[in-house]
C-alpha positions in Angstrom: 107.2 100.5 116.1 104.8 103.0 114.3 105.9 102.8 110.7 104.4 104.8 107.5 105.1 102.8 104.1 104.8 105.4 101.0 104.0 103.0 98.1 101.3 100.1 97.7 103.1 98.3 94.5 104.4 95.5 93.6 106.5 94.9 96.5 105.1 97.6 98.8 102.2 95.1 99.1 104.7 92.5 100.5 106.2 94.9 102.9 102.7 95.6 103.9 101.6 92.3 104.2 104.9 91.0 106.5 105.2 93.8 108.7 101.3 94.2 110.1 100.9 90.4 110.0 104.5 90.1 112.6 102.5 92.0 115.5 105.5 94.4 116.0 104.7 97.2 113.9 102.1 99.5 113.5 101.6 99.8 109.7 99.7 102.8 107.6 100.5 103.0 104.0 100.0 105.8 101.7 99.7 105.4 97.7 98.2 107.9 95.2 96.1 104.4 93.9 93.4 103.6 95.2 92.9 100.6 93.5 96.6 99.7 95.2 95.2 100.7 98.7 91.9 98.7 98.3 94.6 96.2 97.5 95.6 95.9 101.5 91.9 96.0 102.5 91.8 92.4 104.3 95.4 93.5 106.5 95.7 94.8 109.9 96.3 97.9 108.7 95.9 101.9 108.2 95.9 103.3 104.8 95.5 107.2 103.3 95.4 108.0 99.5 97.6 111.1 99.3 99.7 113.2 96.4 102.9 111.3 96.6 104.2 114.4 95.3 103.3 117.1 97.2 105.6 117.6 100.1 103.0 119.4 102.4 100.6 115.8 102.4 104.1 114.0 102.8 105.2 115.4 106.0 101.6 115.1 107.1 101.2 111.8 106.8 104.6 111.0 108.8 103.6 112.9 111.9 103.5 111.2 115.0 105.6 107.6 113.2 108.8 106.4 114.1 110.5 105.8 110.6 109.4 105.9 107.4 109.9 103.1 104.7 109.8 104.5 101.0 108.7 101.9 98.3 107.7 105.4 95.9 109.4 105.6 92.2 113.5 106.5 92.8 112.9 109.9 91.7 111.0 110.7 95.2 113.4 109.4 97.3 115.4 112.6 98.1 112.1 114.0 98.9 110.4 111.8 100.7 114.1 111.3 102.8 113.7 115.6 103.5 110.5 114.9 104.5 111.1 112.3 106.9 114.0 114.3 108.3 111.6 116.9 108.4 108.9 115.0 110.5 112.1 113.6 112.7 111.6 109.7 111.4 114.0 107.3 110.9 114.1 106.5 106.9 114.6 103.1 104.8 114.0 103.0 101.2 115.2 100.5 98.3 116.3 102.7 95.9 119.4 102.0 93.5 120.1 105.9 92.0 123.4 106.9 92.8 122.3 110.9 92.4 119.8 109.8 95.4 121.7 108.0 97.5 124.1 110.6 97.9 121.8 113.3 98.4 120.2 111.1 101.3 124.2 111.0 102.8 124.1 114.5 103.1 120.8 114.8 104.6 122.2 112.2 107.6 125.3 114.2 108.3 124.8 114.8 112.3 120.8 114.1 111.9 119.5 112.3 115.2 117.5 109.9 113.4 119.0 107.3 110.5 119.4 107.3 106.6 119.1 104.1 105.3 119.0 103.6 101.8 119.5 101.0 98.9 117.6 98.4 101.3 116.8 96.1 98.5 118.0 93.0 96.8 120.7 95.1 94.6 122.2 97.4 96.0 121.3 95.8 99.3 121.5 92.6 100.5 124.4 91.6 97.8 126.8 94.5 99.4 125.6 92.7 102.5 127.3 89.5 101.3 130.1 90.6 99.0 131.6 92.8 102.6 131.2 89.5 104.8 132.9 87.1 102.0 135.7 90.0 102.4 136.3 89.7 105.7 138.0 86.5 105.8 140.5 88.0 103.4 144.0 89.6 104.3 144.4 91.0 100.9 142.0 91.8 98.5 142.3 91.0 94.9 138.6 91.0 93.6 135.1 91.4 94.2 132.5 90.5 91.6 129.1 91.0 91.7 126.6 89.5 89.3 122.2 89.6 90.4 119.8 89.1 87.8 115.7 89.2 88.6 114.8 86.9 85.6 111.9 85.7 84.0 111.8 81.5 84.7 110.0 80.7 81.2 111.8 83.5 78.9 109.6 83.5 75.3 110.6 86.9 73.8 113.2 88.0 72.0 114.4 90.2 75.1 114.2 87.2 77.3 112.7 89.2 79.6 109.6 89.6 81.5 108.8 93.2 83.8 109.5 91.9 87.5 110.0 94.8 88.9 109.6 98.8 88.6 110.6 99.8 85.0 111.7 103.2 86.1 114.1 101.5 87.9 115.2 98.7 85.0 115.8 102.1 82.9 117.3 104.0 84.9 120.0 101.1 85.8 120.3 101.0 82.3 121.6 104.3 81.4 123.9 105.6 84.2 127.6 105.3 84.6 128.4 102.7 87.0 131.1 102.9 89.5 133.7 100.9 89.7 137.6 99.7 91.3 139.9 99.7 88.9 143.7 98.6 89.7 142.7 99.6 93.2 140.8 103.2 91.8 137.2 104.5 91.6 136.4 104.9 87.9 132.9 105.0 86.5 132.8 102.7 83.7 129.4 102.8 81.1 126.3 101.0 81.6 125.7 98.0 79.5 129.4 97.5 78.3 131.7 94.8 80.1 130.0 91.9 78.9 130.6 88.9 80.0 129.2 84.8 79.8 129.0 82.5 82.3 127.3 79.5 82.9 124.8 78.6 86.4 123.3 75.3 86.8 123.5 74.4 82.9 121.8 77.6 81.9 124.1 80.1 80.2 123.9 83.7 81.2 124.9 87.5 80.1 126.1 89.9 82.5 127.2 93.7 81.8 127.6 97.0 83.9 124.4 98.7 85.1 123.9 101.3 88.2 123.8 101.5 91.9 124.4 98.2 92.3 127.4 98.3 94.8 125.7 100.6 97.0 128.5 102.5 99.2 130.8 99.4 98.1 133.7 101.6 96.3 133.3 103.8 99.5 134.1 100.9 102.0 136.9 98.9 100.3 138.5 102.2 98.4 142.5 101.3 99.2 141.5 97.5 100.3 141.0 96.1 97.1 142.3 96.2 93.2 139.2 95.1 91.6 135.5 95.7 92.4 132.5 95.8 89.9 128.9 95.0 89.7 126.7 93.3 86.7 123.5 92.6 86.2 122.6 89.3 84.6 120.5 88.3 81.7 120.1 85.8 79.6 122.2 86.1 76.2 120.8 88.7 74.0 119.1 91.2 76.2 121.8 93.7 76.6 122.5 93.9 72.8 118.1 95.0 72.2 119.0 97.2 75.1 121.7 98.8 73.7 120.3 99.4 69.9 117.4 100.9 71.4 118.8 103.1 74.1 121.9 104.4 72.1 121.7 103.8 69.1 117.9 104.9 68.7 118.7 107.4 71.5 115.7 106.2 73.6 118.0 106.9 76.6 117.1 110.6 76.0 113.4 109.7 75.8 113.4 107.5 78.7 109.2 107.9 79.3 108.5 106.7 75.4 110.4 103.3 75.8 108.7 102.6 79.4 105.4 102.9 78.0 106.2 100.9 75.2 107.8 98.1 77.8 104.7 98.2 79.6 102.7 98.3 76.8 104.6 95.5 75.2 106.1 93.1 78.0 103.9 91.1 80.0 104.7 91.3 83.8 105.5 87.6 85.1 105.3 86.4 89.1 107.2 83.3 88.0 110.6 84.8 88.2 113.8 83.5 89.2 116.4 86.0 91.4 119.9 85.1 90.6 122.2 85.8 93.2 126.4 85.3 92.3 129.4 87.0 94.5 133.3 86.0 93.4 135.8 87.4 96.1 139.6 86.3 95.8 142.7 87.3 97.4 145.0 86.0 100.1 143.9 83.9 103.0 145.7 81.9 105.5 148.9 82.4 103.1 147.5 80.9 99.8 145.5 82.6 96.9 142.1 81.8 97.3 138.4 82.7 96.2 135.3 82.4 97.7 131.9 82.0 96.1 128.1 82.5 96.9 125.9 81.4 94.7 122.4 80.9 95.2 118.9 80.9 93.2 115.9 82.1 95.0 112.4 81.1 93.0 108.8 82.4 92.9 106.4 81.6 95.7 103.6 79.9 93.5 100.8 79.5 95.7 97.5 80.0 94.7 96.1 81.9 97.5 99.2 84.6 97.9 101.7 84.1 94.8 104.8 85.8 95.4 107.1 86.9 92.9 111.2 86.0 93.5 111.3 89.9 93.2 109.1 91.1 95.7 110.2 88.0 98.2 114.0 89.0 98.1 113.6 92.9 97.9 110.8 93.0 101.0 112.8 90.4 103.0 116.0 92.6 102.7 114.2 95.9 103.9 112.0 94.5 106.5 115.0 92.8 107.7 116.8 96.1 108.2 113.8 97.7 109.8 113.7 94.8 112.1 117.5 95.0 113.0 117.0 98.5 113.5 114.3 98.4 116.0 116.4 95.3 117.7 118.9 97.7 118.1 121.6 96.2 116.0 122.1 98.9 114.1 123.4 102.3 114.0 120.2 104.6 115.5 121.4 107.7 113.7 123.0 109.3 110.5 123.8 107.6 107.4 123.7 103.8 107.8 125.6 101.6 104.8 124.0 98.0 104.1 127.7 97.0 104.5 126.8 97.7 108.3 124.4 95.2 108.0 126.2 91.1 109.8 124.8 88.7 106.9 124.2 86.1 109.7 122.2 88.8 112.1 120.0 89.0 108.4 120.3 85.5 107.7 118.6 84.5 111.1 116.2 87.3 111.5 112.4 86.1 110.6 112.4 88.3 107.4 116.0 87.9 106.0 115.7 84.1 106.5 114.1 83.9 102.9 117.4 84.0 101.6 118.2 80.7 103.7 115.3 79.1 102.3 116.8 79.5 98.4 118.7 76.8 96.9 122.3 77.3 96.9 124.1 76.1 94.0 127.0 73.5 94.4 128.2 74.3 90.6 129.4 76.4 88.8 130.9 76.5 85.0 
């Protein structure tokens, strides 16, 4: 399969890495860096430095490949998805805007080749589980969904370290969030809803935050009273977060406060990715829940380190490019991750990183 990845970052690089090492694809990456590209140099490879934003050198560099997989900034995704359709590729990208997402449904409506967005760790492959846990259910009562990317060694006072794209950390932070309430959509505001819980001795935050349930509300509108998503933190974070985005109003000068985050907070590859679904309701006649719970860590080898971050966000989307070509997927329109059989990811070569994660036994 002839595939053209638009973005050589942090996790690009991973996607890179796994797919032209699996002798299945045929990989060329584009990146306005060339320090990124250079980056790739020892891979089986192709690679082109390009304006990620100009459309004309977009479509250009997708002639003649089967899909597309966009690792770019969220902002390009609409873009880059136009393109694709454009150039007649299939698409796959990771990001979590809502705006985007919805645009790129649109787009799909009767197209010939597939939309596949949100192919990531959240939304993605915890929509993935959350509709599997549900099937066992008659009736619905509620679906909770928790995923934090967390720094293992926290030493400032955000307990936080940058693990992954900041425009996306931002942008999650200062979007309404959807939501079922009493068995309604409602968008509810991000960093409100907080809540404590407690993981393997280790307390945690969690509060609202965007795009993280995906086509979710779409799916189990009607089928269930309660649905939400969180992200999680350790205890702290969101209150920073919230003095400086509302009541500093940096959330209307989103650009200063990244460049003071990566100015300021030290990117970390020894990260921990949090993983926590709750689903109760009826089931075989009794009032039951269900949970997953599972920490995935840091690959800390000292020849390829790999961040919990880039191992649980390129395992979900090279998994769905791999189901894809295997033909276990929709091959056209719009394709939600709920689509997606948990064991067909589980088992496949890429998704089985989430199998090799501990899972935890308890829970307070």
């Amino acid at each position: 399969m002839r595939v053209v990845l638009m973005g050589a970052g942090h996790v690009g690089q991973t996607i890179a890495a796994w797919l032209s090492k699996s002798g299945d694809y045929q990989v060329k990456v584009v990146d306005c860096s060339v320090v990124a590209l250079k980056s790739l140099a020892h891979l089986p490879l192709e690679t082109a430095l390009i304006d990620t934003s100009d459309v004309a050198e977009l479509r250009a560099c997708m002639t003649g490949f089967d899909a597309v997989i966009n690792a770019l900034p969220y902002h390009l995704a609409l873009t880059v998805a136009t393109q694709a359709k454009a150039a007649g590729c299939h698409y796959f990208d990771l990001t979590e805007d809502v705006a985007a997402t919805r645009g790129i449904m649109a787009l799909a409506a009767g197209a010939q080749t597939a939309f596949m967005p949100q192919c990531g760790l959240a939304p993605g492959f915890i929509g993935i589980v959350a509709h599997h846990m549900t099937k066992k259910f008659t009736d619905l009562h509620e679906v909770k969904m928790r995923v934090g990317a967390l720094p293992a060694f926290p030493t400032n006072s955000l307990k936080y370290n940058l693990t992954w794209s900041v425009d996306g950390l931002i942008n999650e932070y200062c979007h309404p969030c959807e939501a079922i309430r009493n068995g309604q959509v409602i968008e509810v505001l991000p960093l409100e809803g907080m809540e404590h819980f407690s993981l393997d001795g280790t307390e945690y935050e969690a509060f609202n935050t965007s795009g993280g349930l995906g086509t979710l509300c779409d799916t189990l509108k009607g089928k269930v009273q309660t649905l939400d998503y969180k992200t999680v933190r350790y205890p702290g974070h969101g209150a920073i977060m919230k003095m400086l985005l509302q009541e500093l109003g940096m959330q209307h000068d989103p650009d200063t406060l990244k460049a003071i985050l990566r100015k300021s907070i030290p990117l970390t590859m020894q990260d921990v990715v949090l993983v926590f679904v709750t689903v109760s309701g009826e089931c075989d006649g009794k009032f039951m829940q269900e949970v997953f719970a599972r920490k995935i860590f840091a690959d800390r080898s000292e020849t390829n380190p790999l961040s919990a971050i880039q191992i649980t966000t390129a395992a979900a989307i090279c998994a769905a490019v791999d189901l894809f070509r295997e033909g276990k997927l929709p091959q056209h329109g719009f394709i939600k991750q709920e689509q997606v059989s948990l064991p067909d990811l589980l088992a496949n070569r890429f998704g089985s990183a989430y199998q090799q994660s501990r899972q935890v036994e308890s829970i307070g």
